[in-house]
BAFI-3210 file (N, C-alpha, C; in Angstrom, 3 decimals, decimal comma, padded with zeros to 6 digits):
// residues 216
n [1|2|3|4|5|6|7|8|9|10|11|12|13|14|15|16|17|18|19|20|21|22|23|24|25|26|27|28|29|30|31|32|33|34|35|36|37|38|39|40|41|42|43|44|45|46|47|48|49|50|51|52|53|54|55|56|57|58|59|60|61|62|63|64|65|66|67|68|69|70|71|72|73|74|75|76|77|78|79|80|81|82|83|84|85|86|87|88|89|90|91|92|93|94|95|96|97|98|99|100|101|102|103|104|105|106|107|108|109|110|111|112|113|114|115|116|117|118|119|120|121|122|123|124|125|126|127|128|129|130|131|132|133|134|135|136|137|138|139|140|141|142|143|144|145|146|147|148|149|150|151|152|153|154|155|156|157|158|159|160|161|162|163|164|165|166|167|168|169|170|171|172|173|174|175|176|177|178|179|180|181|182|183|184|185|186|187|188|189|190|191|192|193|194|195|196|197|198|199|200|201|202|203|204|205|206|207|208|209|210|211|212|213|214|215|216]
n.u [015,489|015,307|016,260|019,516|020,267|020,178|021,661|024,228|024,263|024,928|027,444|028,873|028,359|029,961|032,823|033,182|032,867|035,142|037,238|037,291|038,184|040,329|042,107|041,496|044,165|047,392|049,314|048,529|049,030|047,095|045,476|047,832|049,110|051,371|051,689|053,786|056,261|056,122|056,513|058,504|059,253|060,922|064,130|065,516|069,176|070,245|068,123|066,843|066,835|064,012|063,606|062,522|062,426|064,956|068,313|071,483|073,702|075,348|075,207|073,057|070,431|068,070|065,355|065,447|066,274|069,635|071,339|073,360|074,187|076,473|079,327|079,319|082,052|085,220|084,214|083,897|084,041|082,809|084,807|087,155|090,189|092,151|092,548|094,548|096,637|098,474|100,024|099,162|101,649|105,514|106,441|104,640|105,145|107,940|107,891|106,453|107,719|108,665|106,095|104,458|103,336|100,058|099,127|098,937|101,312|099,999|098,143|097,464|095,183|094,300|096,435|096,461|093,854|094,767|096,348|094,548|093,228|095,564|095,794|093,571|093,577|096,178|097,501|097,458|099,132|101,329|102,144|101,756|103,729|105,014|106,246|106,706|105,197|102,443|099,360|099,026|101,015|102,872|101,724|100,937|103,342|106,699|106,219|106,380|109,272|108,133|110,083|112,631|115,903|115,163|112,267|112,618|113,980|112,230|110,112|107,316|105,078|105,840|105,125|102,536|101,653|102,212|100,276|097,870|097,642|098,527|100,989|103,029|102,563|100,301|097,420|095,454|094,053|092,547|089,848|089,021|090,217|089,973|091,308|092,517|092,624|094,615|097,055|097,096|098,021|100,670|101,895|101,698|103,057|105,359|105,915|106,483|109,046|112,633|114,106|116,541|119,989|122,097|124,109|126,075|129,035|130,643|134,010|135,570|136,289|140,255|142,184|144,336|147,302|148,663|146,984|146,485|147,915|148,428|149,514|151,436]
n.v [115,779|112,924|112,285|113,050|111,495|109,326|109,361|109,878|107,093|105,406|106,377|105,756|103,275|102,812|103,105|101,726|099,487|099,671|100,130|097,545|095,822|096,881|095,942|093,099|091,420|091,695|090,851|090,674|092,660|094,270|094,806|094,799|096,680|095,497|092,241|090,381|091,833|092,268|089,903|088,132|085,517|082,767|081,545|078,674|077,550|075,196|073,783|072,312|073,920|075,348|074,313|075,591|078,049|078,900|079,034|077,595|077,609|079,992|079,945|079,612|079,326|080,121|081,409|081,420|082,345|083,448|081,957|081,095|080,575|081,931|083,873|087,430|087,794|089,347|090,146|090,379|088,491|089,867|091,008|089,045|088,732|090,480|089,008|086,276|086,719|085,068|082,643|079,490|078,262|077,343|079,944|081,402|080,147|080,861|083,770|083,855|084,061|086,628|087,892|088,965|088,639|089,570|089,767|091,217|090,268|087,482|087,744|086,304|084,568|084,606|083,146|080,661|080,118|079,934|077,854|075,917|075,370|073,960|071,631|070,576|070,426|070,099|068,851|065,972|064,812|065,909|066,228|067,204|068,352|069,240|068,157|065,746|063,320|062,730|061,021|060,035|060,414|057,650|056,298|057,975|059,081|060,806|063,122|066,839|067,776|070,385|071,505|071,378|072,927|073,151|074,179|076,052|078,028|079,245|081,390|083,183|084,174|081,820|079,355|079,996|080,018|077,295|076,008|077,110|076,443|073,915|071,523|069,011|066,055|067,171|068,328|071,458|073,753|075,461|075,710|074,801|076,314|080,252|083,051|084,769|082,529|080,409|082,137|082,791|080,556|080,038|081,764|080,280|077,881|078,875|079,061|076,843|075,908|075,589|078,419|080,705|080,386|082,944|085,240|087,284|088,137|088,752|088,804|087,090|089,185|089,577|089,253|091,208|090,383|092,064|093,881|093,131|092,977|094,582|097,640|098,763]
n.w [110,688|111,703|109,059|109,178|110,970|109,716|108,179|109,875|110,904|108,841|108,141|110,367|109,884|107,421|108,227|110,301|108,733|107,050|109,012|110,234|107,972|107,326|109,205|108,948|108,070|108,525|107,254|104,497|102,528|100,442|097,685|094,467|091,939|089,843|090,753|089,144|089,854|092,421|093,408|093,112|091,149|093,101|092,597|093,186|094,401|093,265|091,755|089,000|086,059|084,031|081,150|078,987|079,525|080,661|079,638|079,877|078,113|075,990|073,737|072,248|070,294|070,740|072,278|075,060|078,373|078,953|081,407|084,248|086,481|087,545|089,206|087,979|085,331|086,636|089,273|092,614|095,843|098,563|101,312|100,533|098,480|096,224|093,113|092,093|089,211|088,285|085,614|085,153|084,530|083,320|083,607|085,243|087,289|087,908|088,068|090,450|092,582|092,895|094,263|096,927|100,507|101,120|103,293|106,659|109,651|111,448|114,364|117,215|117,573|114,747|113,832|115,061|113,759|111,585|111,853|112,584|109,752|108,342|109,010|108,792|105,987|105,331|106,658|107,048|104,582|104,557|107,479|110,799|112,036|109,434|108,290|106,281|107,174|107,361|107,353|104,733|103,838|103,102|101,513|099,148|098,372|097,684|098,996|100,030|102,448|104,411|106,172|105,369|103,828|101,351|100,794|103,299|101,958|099,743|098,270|099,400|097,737|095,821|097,362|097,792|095,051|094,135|096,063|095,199|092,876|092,686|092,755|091,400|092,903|094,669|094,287|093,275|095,616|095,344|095,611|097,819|100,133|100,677|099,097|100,959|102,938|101,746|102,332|104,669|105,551|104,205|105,935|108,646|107,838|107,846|110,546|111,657|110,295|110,606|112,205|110,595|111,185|113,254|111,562|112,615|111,822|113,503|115,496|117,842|121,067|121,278|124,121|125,873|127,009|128,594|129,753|131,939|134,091|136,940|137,800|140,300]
ca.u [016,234|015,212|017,263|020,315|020,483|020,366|023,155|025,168|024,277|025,546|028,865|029,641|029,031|030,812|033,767|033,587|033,188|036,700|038,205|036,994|038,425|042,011|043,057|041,889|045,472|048,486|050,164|047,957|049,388|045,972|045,722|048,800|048,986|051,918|052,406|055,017|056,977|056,331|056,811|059,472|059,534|061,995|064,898|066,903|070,421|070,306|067,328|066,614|065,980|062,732|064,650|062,043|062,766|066,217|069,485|073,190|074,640|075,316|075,271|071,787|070,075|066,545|064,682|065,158|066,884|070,415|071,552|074,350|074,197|078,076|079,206|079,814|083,663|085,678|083,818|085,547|083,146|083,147|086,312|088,073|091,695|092,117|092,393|095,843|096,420|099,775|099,117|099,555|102,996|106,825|106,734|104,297|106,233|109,346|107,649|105,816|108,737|108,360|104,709|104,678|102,192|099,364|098,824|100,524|101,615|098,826|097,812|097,376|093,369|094,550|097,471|095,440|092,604|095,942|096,597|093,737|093,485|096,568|095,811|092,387|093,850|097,702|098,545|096,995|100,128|102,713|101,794|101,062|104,984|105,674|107,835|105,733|104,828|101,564|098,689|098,722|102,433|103,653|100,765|100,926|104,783|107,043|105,565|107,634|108,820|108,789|110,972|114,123|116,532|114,623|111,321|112,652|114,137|111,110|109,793|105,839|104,984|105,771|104,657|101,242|101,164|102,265|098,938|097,104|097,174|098,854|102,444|103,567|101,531|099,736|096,490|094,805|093,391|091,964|088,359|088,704|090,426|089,780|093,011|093,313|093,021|095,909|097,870|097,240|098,553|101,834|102,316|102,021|104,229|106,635|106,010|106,924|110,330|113,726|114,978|117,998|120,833|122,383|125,619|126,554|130,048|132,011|134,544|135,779|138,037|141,233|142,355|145,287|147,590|149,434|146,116|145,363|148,751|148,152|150,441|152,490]
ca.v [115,227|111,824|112,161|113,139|110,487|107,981|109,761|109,494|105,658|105,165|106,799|104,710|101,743|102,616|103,543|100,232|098,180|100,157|099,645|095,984|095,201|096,858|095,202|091,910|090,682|092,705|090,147|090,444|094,539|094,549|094,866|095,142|096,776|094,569|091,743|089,677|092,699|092,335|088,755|087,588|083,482|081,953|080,020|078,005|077,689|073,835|073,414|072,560|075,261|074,960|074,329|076,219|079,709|079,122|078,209|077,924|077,808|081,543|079,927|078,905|080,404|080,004|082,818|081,227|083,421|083,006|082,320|079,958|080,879|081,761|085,418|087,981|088,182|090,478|090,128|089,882|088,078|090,943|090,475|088,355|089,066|090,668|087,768|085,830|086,470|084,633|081,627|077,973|077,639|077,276|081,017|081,669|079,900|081,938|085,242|083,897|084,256|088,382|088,425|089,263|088,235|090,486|089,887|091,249|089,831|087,265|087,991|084,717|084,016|084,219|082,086|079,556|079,340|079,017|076,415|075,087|075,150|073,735|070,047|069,996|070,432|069,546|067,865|064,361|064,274|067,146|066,099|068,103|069,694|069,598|066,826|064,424|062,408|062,195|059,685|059,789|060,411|056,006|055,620|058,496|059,317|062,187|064,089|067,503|067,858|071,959|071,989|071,088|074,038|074,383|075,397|077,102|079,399|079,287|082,634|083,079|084,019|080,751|078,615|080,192|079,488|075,567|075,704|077,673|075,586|072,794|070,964|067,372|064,827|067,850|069,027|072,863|073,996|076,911|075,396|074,538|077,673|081,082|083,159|084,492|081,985|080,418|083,217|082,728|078,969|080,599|082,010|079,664|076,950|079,597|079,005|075,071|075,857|076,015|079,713|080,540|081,059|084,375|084,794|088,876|087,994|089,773|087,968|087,573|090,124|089,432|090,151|091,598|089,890|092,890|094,702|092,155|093,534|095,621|098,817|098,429]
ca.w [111,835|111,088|107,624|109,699|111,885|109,115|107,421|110,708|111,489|107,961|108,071|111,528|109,358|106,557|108,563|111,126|107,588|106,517|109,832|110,525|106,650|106,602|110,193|108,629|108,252|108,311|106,074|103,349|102,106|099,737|096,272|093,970|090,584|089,564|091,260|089,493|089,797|093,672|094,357|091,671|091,552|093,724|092,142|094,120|093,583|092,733|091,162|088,017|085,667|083,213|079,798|078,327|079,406|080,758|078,988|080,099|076,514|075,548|072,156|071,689|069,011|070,762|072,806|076,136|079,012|079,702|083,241|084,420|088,317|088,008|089,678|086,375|085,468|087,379|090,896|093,748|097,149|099,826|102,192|099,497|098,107|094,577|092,287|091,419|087,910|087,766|084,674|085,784|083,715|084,225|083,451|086,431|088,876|088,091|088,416|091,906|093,607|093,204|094,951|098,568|100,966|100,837|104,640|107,610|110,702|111,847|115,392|117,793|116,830|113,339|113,647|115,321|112,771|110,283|111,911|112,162|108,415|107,723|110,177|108,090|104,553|104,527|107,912|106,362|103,819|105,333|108,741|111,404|111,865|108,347|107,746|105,633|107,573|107,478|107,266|103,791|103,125|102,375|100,526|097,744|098,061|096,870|100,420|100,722|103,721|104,435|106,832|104,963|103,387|099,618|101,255|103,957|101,219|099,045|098,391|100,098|096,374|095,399|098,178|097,340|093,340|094,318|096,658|094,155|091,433|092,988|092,657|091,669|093,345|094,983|093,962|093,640|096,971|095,360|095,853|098,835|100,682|100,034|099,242|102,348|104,186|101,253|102,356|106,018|105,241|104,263|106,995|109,536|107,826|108,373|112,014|111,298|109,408|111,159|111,833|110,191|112,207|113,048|111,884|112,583|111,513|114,527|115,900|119,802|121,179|121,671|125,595|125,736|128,540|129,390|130,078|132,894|134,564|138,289|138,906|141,320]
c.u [016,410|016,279|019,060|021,119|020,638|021,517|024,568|025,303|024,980|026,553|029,343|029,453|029,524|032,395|034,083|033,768|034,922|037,408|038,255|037,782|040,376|042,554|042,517|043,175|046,421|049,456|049,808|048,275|047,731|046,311|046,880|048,998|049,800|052,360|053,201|055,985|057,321|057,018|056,884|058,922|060,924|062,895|065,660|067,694|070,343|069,134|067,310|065,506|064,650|063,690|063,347|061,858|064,032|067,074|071,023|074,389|074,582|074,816|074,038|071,034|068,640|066,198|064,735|066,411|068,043|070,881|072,416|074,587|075,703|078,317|079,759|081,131|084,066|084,940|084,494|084,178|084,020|083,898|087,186|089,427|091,475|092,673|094,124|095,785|097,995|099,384|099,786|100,876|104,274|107,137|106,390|104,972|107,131|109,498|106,766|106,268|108,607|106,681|104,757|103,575|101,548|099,132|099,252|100,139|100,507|099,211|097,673|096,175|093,522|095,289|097,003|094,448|093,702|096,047|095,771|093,445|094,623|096,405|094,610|093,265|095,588|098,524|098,477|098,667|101,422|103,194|101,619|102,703|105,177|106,105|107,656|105,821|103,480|100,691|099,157|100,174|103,101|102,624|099,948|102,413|105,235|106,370|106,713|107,730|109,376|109,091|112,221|114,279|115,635|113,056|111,365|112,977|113,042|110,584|108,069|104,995|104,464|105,748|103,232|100,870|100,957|100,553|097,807|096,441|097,805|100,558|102,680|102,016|100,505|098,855|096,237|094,251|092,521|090,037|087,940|089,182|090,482|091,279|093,574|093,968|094,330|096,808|098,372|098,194|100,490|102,282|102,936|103,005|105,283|107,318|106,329|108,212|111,421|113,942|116,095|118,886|121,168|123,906|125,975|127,839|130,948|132,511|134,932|137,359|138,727|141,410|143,825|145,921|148,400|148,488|146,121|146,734|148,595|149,172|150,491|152,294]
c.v [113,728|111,330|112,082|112,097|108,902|107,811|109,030|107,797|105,139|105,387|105,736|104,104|101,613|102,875|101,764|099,151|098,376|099,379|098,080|095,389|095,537|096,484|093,726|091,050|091,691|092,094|090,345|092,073|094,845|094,328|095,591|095,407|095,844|093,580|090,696|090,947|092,479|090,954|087,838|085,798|083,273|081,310|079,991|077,647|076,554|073,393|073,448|073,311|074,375|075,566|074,907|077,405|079,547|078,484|078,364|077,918|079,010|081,376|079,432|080,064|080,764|081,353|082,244|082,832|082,551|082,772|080,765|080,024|081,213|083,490|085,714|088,041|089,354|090,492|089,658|089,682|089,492|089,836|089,467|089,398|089,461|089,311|087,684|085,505|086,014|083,050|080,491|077,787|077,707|079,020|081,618|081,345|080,397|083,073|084,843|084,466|085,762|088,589|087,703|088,906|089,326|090,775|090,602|090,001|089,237|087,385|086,446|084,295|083,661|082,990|080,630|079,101|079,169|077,588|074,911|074,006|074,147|071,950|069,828|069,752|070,272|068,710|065,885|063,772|064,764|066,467|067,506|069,148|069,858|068,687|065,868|063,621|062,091|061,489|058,952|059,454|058,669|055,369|056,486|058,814|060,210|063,386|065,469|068,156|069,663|072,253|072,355|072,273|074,365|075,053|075,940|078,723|079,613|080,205|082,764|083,004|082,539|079,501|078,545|080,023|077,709|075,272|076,166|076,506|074,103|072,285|069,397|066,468|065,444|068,862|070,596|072,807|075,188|076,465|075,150|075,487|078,765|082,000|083,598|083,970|080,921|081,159|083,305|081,106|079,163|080,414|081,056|078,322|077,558|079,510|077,691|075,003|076,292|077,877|079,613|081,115|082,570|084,447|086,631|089,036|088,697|088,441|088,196|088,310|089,399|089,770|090,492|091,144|090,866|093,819|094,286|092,455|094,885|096,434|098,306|099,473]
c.w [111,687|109,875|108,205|110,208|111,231|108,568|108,388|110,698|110,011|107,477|109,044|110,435|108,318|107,180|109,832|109,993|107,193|107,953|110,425|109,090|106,801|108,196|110,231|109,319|108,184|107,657|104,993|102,965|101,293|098,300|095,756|092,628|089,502|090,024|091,218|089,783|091,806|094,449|093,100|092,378|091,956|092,577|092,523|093,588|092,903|091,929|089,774|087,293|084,395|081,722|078,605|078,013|079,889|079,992|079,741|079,112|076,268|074,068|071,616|071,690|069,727|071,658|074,667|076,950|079,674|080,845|083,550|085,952|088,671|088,183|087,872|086,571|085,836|088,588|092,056|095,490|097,817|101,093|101,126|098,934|096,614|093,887|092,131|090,278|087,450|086,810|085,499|084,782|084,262|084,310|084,926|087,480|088,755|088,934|089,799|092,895|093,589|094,202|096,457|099,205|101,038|102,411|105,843|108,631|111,432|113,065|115,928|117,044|115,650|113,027|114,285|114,278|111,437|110,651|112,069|110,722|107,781|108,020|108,915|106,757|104,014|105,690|107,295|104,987|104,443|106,595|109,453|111,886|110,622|107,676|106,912|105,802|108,349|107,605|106,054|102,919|102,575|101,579|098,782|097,799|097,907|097,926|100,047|102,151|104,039|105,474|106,372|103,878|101,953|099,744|102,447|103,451|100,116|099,441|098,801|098,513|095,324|095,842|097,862|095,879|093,958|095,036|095,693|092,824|091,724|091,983|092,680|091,919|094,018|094,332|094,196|095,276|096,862|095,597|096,798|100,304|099,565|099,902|100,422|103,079|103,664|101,741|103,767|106,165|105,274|105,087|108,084|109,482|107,653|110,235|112,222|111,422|110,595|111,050|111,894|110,643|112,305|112,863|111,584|112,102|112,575|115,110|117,385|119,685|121,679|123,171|125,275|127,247|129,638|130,229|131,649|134,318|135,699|138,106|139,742|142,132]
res [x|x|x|x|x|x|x|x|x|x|x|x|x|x|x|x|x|x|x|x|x|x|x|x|x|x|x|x|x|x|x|x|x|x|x|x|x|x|x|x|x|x|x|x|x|x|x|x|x|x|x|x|x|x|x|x|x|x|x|x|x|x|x|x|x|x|x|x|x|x|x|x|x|x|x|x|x|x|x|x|x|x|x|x|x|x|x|x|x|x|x|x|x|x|x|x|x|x|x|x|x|x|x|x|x|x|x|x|x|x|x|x|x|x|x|x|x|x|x|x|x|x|x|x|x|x|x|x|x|x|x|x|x|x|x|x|x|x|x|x|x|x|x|x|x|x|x|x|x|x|x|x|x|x|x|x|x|x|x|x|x|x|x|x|x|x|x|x|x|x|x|x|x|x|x|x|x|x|x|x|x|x|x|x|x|x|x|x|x|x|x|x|x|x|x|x|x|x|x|x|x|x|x|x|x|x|x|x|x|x|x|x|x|x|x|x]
***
């Protein structure tokens, strides 16, 4: 009986040692069979790498591990536009003019944050209707102003290469909008531009003066 009772008092305290030990911490999971496998090393985007295991030359002969922090070719950011593969040449701008906006019909909210876009990143030379007359416009020159007839007929296509890769005295923008919101840009300096008259070609009827003649 005696023997029993020692047994018991020695289970409680192997069982209060267990339960007093694994609600410790509930951060600490316990022992881990691998744990770089569990808790990789950080590396931050900007930091410099350790030029002893990393390289950004593909072409170096040594045993370090390549890694250049740049997405793999062919990736496309989630919500992003399939890529513009028209080349920066006089060829590309020809064939621009065939590519359609990918967008439809922006909604108000949209057409607002176009326009938003457009005051931040082209009102400073364009201005803010179009007309170039911007801040910037008498002090780099050669402004265009897209109101007037050759980019009102300027195909969306090729409104968006010129922003793409940039035109004249006008820089790329591709780094600094995404194509969308290029695309949304379009748009709304469509909402700038004169609409072009309507000319249905019918002409006015004639009256006829005998028509205008009462019975008697």
């Amino acid at each position: 009986m005696k023997k029993n009772n020692i047994l018991i008092v020695l289970a409680l305290a192997i069982t209060a040692g267990a339960v007093i030990t694994g609600c410790d911490s509930k951060r600490q999971p316990g022992k881990i069979y691998m744990p770089d496998m569990a808790y990789s090393r950080a590396l931050e985007t900007y930091a410099l790498l350790n030029d002893t295991v990393f390289t950004d030359n593909p072409a170096n002969p040594g045993h370090e591990i390549f890694y250049n922090r740049k997405p793999v070719d062919g990736t496309i950011p989630v919500g992003e536009l399939f890529p513009y593969t028209l080349p920066n040449d006089s060829n590309g701008y020809k064939l621009s003019a065939e590519v359609k906006n990918p967008l439809p019909p922006l909604n108000k909210k949209d057409m607002d944050e176009a326009g938003r876009l457009f005051n931040i990143n082209c009102a400073v030379c364009h201005g803010a209707g179009g007309t170039a007359n911007g801040p910037l416009s008498t002090k780099i020159g050669a402004i265009a102003n897209l109101t007037t007839p050759p980019y009102v007929a300027m195909a969306d296509g090729t409104m968006f290469h010129s922003i793409n890769y940039g035109k004249n005295n006008m820089g790329s923008y591709a780094s600094q909008l995404s194509r969308k919101q290029r695309w949304m840009i379009v748009q709304y300096i469509r909402t700038l531009q004169p609409k072009p008259e309507s000319t249905s070609g019918a002409t006015p009827a004639k009256t006829d003066s005998t028509a205008a003649v009462k019975k008697a």
